[in-house]
C-alpha positions as CSV (number, residue, x, y, z in Angstrom):
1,X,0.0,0.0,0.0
2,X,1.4,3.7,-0.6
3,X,2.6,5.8,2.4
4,X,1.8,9.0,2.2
5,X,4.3,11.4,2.4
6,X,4.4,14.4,5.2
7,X,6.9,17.7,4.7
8,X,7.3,18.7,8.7
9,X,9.4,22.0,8.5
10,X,9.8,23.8,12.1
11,X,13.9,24.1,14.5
12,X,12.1,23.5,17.5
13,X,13.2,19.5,18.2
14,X,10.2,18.7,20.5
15,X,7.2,19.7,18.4
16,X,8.8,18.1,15.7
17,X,8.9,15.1,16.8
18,X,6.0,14.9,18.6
19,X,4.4,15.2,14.9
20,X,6.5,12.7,13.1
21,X,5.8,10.2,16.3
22,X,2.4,10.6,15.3
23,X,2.3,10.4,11.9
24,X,5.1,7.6,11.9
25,X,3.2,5.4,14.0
26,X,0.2,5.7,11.7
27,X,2.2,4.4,8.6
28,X,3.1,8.0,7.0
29,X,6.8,8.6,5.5
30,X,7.7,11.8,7.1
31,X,10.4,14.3,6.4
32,X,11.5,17.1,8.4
33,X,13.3,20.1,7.4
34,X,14.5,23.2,10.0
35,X,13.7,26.0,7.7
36,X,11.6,27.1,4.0
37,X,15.0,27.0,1.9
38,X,15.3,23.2,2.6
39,X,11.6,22.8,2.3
40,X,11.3,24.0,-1.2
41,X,14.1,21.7,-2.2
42,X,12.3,18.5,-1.1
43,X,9.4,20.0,-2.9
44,X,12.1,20.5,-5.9
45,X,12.9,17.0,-5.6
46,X,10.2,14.8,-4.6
47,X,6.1,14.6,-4.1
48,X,4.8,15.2,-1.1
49,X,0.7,15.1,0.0
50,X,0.7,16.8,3.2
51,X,3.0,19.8,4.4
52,X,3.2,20.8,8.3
53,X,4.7,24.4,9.6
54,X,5.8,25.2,12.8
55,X,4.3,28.5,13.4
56,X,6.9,29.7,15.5
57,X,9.7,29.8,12.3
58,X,11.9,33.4,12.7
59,X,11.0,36.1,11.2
60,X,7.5,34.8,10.4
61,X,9.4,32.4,8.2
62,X,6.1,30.2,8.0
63,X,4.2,32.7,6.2
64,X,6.3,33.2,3.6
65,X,7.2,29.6,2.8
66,X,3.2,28.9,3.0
67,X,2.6,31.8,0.5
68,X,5.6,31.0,-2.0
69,X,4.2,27.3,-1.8
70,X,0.7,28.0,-2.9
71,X,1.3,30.9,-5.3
72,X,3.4,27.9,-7.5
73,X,0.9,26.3,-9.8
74,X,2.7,23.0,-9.3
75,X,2.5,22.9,-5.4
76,X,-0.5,24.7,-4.8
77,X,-2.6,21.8,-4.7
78,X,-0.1,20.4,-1.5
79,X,-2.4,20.8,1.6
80,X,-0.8,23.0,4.3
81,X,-1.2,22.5,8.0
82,X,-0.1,25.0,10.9
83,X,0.9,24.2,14.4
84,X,-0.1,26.8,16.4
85,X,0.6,27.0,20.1
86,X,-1.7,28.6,22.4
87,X,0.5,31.8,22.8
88,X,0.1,32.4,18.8
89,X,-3.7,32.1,18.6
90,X,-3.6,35.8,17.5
91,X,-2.7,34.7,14.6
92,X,-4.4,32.7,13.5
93,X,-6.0,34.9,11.1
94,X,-2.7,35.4,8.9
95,X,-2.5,31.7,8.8
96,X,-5.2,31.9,6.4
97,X,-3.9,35.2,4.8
98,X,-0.9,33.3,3.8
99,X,-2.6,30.5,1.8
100,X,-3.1,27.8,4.6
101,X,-5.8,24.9,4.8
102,X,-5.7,24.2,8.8
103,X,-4.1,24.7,11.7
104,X,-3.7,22.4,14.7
105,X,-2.9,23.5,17.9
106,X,-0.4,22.3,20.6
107,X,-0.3,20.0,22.6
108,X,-1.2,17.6,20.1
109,X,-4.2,15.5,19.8
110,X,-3.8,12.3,17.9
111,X,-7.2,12.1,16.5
112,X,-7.1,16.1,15.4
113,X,-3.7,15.5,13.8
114,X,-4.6,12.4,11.7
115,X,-8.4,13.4,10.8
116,X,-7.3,16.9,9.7
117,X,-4.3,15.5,7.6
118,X,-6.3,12.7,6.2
119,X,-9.5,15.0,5.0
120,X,-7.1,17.7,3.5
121,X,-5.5,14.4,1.7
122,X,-8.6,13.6,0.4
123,X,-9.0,17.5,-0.7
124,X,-6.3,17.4,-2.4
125,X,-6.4,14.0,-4.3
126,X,-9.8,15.7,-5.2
127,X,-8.1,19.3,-6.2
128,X,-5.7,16.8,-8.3
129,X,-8.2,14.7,-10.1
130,X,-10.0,18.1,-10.7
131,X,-6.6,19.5,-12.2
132,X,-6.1,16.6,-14.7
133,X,-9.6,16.8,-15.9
134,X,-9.0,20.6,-16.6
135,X,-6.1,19.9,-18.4
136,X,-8.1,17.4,-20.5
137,X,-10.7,19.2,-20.7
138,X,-8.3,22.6,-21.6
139,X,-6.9,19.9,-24.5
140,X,-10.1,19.1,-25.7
141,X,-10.9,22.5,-25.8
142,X,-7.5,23.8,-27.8
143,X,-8.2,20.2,-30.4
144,X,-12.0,22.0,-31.1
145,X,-10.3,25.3,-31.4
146,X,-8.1,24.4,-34.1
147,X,-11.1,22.6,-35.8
148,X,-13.6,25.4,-35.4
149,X,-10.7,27.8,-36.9
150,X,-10.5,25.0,-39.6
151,X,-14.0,24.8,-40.2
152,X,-13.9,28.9,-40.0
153,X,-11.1,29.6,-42.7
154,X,-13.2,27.4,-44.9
155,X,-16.3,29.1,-43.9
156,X,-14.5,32.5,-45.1
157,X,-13.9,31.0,-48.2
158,X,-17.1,29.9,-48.8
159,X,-18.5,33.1,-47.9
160,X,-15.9,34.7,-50.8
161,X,-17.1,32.4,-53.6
162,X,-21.2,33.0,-52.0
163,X,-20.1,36.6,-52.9
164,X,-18.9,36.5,-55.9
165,X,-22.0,33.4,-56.5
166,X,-24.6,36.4,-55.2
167,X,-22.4,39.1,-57.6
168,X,-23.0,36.7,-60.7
169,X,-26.9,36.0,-59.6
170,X,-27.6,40.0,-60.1
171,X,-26.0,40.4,-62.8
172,X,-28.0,38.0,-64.2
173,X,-31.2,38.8,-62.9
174,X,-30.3,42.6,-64.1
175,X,-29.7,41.3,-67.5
176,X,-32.8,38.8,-67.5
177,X,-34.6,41.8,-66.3
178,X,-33.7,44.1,-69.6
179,X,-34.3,40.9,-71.6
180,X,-37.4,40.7,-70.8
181,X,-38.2,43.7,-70.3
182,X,-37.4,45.4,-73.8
183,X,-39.3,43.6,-75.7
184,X,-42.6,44.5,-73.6
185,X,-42.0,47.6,-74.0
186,X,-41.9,47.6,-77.2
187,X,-44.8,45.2,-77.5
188,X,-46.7,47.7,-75.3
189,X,-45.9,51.0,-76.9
190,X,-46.9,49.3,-80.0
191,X,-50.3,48.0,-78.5
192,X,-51.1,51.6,-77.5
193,X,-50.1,53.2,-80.9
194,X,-52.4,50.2,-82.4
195,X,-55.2,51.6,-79.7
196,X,-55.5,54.6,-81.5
197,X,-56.9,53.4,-85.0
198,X,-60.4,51.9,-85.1
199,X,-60.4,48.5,-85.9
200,X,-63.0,46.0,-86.8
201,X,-64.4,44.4,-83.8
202,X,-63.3,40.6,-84.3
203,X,-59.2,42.3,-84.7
204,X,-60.6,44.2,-82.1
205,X,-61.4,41.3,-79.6
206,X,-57.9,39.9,-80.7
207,X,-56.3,43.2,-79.6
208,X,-58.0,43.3,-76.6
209,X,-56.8,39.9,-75.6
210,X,-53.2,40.6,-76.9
211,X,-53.3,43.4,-74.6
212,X,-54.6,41.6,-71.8
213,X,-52.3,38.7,-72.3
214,X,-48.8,41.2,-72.4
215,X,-49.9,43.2,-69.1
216,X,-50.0,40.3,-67.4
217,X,-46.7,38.5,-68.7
218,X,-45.3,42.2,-67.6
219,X,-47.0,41.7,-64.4
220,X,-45.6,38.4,-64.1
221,X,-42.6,39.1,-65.1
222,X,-42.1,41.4,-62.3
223,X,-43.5,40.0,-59.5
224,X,-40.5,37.2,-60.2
225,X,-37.9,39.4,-60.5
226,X,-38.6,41.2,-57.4
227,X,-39.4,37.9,-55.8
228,X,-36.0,36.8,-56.5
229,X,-34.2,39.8,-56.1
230,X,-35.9,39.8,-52.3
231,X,-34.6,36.1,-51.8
232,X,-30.8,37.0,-52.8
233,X,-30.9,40.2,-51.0
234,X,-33.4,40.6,-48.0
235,X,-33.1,43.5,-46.0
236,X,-30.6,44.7,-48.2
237,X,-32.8,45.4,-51.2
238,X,-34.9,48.0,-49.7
239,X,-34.3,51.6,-49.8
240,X,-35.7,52.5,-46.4
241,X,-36.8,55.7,-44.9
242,X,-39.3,57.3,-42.5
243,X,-42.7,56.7,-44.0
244,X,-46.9,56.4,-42.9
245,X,-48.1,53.4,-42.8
246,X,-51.9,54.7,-43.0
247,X,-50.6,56.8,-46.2
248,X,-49.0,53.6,-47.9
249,X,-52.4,52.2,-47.2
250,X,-54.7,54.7,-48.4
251,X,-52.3,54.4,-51.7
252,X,-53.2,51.0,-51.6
253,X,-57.3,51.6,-51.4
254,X,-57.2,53.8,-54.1
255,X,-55.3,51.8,-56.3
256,X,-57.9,49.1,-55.6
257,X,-61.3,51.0,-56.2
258,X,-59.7,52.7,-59.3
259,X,-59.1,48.7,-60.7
260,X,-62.3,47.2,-59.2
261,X,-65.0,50.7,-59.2
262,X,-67.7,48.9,-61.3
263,X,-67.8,46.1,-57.7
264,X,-68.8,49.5,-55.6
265,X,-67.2,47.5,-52.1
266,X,-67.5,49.5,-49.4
267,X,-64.0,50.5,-47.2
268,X,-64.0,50.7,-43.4
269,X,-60.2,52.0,-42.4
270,X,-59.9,52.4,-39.1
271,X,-56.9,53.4,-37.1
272,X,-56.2,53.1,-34.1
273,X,-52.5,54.0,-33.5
274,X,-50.9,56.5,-31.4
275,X,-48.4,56.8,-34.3
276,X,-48.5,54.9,-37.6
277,X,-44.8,56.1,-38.7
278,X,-42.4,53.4,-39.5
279,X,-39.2,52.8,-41.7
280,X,-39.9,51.0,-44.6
281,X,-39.6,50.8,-48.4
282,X,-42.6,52.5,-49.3
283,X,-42.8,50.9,-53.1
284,X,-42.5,47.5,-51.5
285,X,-45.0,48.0,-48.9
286,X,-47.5,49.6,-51.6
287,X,-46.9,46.3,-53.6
288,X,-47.8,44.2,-50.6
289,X,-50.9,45.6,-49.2
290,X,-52.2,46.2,-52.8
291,X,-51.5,42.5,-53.6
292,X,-53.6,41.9,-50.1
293,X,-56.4,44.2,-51.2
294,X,-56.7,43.4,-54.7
295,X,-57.6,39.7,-53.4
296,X,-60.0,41.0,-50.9
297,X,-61.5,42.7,-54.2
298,X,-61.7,39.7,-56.2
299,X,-62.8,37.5,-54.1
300,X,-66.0,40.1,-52.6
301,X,-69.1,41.0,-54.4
302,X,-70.7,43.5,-55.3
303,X,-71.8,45.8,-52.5
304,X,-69.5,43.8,-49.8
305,X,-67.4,45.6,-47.1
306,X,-63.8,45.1,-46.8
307,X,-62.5,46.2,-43.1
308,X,-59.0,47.3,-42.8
309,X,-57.5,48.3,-39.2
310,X,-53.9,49.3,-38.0
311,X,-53.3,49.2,-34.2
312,X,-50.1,49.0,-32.1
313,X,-49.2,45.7,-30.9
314,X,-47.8,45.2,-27.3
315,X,-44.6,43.9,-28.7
316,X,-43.6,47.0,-30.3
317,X,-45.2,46.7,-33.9
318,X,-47.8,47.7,-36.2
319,X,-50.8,45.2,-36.7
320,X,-52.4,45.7,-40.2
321,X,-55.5,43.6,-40.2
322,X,-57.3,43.1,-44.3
323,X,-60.6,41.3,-44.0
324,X,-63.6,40.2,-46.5
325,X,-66.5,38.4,-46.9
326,X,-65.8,36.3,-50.0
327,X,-65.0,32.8,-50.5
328,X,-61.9,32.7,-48.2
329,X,-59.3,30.1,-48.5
330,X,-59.7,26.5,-48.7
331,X,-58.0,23.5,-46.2
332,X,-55.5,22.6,-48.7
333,X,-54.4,25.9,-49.5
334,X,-54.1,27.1,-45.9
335,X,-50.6,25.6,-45.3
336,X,-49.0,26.3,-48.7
337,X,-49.9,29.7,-49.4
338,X,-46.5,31.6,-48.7
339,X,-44.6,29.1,-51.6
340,X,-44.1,30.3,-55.0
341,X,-46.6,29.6,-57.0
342,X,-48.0,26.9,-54.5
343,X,-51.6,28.1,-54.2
344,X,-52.7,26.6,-56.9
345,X,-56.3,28.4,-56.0
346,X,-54.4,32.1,-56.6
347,X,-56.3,33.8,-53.8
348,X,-54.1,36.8,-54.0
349,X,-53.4,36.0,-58.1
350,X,-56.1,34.0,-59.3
351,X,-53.6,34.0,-61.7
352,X,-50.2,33.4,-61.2
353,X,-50.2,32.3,-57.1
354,X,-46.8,34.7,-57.1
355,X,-48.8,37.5,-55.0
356,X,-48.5,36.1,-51.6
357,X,-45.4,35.0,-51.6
358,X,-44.0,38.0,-52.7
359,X,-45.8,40.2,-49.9
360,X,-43.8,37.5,-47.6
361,X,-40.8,37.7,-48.9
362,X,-41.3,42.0,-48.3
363,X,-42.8,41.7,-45.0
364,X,-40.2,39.2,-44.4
365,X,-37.4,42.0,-45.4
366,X,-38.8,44.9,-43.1
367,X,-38.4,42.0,-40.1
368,X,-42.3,41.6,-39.8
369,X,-45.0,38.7,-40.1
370,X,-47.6,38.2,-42.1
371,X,-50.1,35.5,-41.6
372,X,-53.6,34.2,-43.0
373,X,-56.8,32.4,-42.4
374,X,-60.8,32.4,-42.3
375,X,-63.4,34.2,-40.7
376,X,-66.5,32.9,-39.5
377,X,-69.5,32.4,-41.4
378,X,-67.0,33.6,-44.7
379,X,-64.5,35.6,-45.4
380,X,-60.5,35.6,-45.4
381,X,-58.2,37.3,-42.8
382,X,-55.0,39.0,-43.4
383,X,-52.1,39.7,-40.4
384,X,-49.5,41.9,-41.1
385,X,-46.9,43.1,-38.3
386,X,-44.1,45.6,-38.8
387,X,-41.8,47.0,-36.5
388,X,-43.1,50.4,-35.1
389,X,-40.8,53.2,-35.4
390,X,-40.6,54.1,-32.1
């Protein structure tokens, strides 16, 4: 079994060995050295679990050995005793100043010797397991380290090539954009110079439809774009500035009645916000609650009342609630409405199904929500949230 090794240092002879009669007797190895110079070289030279100081050292020797032993990083996990006669109980207080576990007190008791050094053994076998799993742990953590920075210097590189990826995909879109874009206008300008002759009415049912048909390719046409120009870009496709929500609105109603005038819906706008200012890209919030309204349109009769409120939510935004009485939106397309062209149904394009998504993708951008469902008996529900400016 392994003996335990004890460092007594103290010059006077009888405390001494009153100790290491004690601690011999109980199966210890004990060595004792006269002053700290001689202490430090056994510590130097050998491993010791248990260290004892007289007290009584000159020149308050026993403080600073104790204190130069416990502010090494290799020895401070040795458990330090003092032995501290009755005369010195004043100071007691800088035996814990300097570092120390325990003191003892003379005469000696057996039992407080050997159950003080035997639980500060234990202490320190724990402080020393504790140490090695640090220093595992502290290798562990210097291996993950060098993998993260790994894994990061790729990352960066990713992120370069992403870049120039994200530099190619607008380019592209920009020149898809004029592509398509050209010849509409031309096919446009030409439709309204066309517009101006009279024609027979069967080229002019033809016209009409060719008409019809190019304003909504345009219409599609830009919706995608701006779709995918949102995706690559987010946030960082808007051109934001201090702007009215109730004003981008209002646009919005207008827009609507002037498209759908000969349906004579009745508006109810109420507000009830202490201040409807935000930050925003007006054009892309005109594009989303027009989108939203020009459903509500489609889908309501003649004569039916569309309600439109903005309050302030507690959490700091602007609510924007669009409802109608019409058809509303089926089970199916409930949970797929925010996909491209995944409402197969078109609610907000009866058309296309590109409406909704792209009022996500531009709520989305400004950091808001948007959400839908039905009202009871009929009807569909609009949510929108932005951030309030305030």
């Amino acid at each position: 079994m392994k003996k335990f090794t004890v460092l007594v240092v103290g010059n006077q002879i009888d405390r001494v060995f009153s100790v290491e009669q004690i601690l011999n007797e109980n199966d210890f190895d004990v060595k004792n050295v006269p002053n700290g110079q001689e202490a430090l070289q056994i510590l130097k030279a050998q491993k010791v679990d248990l260290i004892i100081i007289d007290i009584n050292l000159p020149l308050l020797q026993s403080f600073s050995i104790c204190h130069t032993i416990k502010s090494n990083v290799e020895w401070n996990i040795i458990p330090i005793i003092f032995m501290v006669g009755m005369n010195d109980l004043s100071l007691v207080n800088r035996v814990f100043e300097s570092g120390a576990d325990d003191y003892i007190l003379e005469p000696l008791i057996n039992s407080e010797l050997l159950t003080k050094s035997g639980i500060l053994m234990e202490l320190k076998y724990g402080r020393q397991i504790a140490k090695n799993l640090n220093q595992m742990l502290e290798t562990k953590v210097a291996q993950r380290t060098n993998e993260l920075e790994d894994s990061l210097n790729k990352l960066s590189q990713a992120n370069k090539e992403l870049g120039i990826l994200e530099i190619a995909k607008s380019e592209f879109f920009n020149l898809i954009s004029h592509e398509i874009r050209t010849p509409l206008n031309g096919i446009l300008g030409s439709l309204a110079l066309i517009e101006r002759y009279k024609l027979p009415d069967e080229v002019s049912r033809y016209f009409t439809l060719l008409d019809f048909s190019v304003k909504r390719l345009e219409n599609f046409s830009n919706i995608i774009l701006e779709a995918s120009i949102l995706r690559i870009k987010g946030e960082k496709a808007l051109l934001i500035s201090e702007t009215n929500l109730v004003e981008i609105m209002q646009n919005a109603v207008d827009m609507c009645i002037a498209s759908f005038h000969k349906k004579n819906i009745t508006i109810d706008f109420q507000c009830n916000s202490i201040n409807s200012g935000i930050k925003g890209d007006q054009r892309y919030l005109l594009k989303c609650f027009t989108a939203v309204l020009e459903n509500a349109f489609k889908f309501s009769s003649k004569g039916d009342k569309i309600e439109i409120s903005i309050s302030d939510d507690q959490e700091g935004y602007l609510k924007t609630t669009i409802s109608d009485y019409g058809i509303g939106f089926s089970k199916e397309s409930l949970g797929n409405l925010f996909n491209a062209m995944g409402n197969p149904e078109g609610h907000i394009d009866k058309n296309i199904g590109m409406g909704l998504h792209l009022s996500k993708l531009i709520i989305d951008a400004h950091a808001g929500s948007i959400s839908v469902g039905n009202r009871k008996p009929k009807g569909a529900i609009v949510e929108i949230r932005i951030p309030s400016r305030i």
